[in-house]
C-alpha positions as CSV (number, residue, x, y, z in Angstrom):
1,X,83.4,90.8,85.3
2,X,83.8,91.9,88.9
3,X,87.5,90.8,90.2
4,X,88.7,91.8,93.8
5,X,92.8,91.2,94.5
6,X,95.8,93.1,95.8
7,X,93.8,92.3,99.5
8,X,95.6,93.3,102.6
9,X,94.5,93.1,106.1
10,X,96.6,95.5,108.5
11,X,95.7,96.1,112.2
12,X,93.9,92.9,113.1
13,X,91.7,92.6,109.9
14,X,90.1,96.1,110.6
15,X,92.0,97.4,107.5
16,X,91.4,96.2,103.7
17,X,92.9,97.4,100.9
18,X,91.7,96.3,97.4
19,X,91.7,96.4,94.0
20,X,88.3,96.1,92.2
21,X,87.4,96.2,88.2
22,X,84.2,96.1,86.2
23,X,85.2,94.8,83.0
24,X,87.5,97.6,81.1
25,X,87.3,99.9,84.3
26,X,89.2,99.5,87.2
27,X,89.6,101.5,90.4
28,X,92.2,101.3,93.3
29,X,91.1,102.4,96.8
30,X,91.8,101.5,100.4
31,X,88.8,101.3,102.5
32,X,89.1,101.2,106.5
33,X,86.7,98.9,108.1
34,X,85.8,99.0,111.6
35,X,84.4,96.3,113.7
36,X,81.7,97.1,116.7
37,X,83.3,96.4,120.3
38,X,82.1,96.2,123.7
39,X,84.2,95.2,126.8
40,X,87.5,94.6,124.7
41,X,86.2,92.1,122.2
42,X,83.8,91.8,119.0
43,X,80.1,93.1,120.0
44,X,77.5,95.7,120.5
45,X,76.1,95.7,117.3
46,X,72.5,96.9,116.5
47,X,70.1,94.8,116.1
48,X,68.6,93.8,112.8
49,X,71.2,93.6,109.4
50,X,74.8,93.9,109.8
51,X,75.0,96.5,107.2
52,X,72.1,98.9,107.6
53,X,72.5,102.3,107.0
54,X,75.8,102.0,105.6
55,X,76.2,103.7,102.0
56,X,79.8,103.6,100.7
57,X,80.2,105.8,97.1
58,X,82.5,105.9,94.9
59,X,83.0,108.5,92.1
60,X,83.9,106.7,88.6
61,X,84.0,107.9,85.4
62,X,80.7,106.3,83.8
63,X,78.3,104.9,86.6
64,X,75.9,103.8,83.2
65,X,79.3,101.5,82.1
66,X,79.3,100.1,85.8
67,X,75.4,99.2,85.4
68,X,76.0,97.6,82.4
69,X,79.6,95.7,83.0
70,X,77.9,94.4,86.1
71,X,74.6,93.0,85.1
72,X,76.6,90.7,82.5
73,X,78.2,88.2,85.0
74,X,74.9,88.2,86.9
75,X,75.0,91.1,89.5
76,X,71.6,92.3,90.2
77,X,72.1,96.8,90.2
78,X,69.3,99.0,90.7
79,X,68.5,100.6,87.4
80,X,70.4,104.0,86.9
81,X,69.6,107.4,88.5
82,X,70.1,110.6,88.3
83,X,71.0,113.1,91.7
84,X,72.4,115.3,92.8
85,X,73.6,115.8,88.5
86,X,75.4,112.2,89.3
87,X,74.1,109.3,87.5
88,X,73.9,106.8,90.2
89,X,74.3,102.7,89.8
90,X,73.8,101.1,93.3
91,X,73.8,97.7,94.5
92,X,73.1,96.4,97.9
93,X,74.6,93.4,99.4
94,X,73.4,90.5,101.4
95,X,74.6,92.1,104.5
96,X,72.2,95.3,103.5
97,X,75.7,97.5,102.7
98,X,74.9,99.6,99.9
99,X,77.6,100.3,97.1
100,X,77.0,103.5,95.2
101,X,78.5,104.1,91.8
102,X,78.6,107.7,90.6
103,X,79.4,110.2,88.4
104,X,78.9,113.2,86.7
105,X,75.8,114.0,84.0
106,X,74.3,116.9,82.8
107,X,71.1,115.0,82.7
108,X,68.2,116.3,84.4
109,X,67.6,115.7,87.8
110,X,65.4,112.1,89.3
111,X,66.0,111.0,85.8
112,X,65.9,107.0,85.4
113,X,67.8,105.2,83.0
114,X,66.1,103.5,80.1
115,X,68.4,100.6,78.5
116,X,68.8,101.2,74.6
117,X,66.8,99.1,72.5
């Protein structure tokens, strides 16, 4: 199950540091998140979803674990690929910010995961 804590928001809520864990895995990490301004106050955003071209990857140590931790409380990840030699679980979120999950294979390359039957 996916479980965010340990939150902290430094610097006017432009900073977050979390905690995150899928299932058995866990992974600490402080990401810095900055907000659009125009004329000394919140704006000036693009048009269209707030998210949009906005990929944020993480390495793990089994991106195939990740797929299948998350897909058991209901999580909806794109099905397992291989680049780059990294297997690669991605999801995107309502906001259109895609999280990558990767990590190393020997697999060959544009390889798509088939679930064991």
């Amino acid at each position: 199950m996916w479980m965010a804590s340990d939150s902290r928001l430094r610097n006017s809520g432009s900073v977050t540091a979390e905690s995150i864990g899928v299932g058995s895995n866990s992974v600490r990490f402080a990401v810095m998140l900055q907000e659009y301004w125009k004329d000394g106050r919140p704006g000036g955003w693009p048009a269209g979803p707030l998210g949009q071209g906005v990929s944020i990857c993480f390495t793990c140590a089994d991106a195939i674990a990740v797929y299948h931790d998350s897909r058991a409380p209901g999580l909806k990840p794109a099905r397992p690929f291989v680049g780059n030699n990294l297997w690669v679980t991605l999801f995107t979120d309502p906001d259109e910010y895609r999280l990558d999950f990767e990590s190393p294979t020997d697999v060959a390359e544009d390889t798509i995961y088939s679930d064991p039957k």
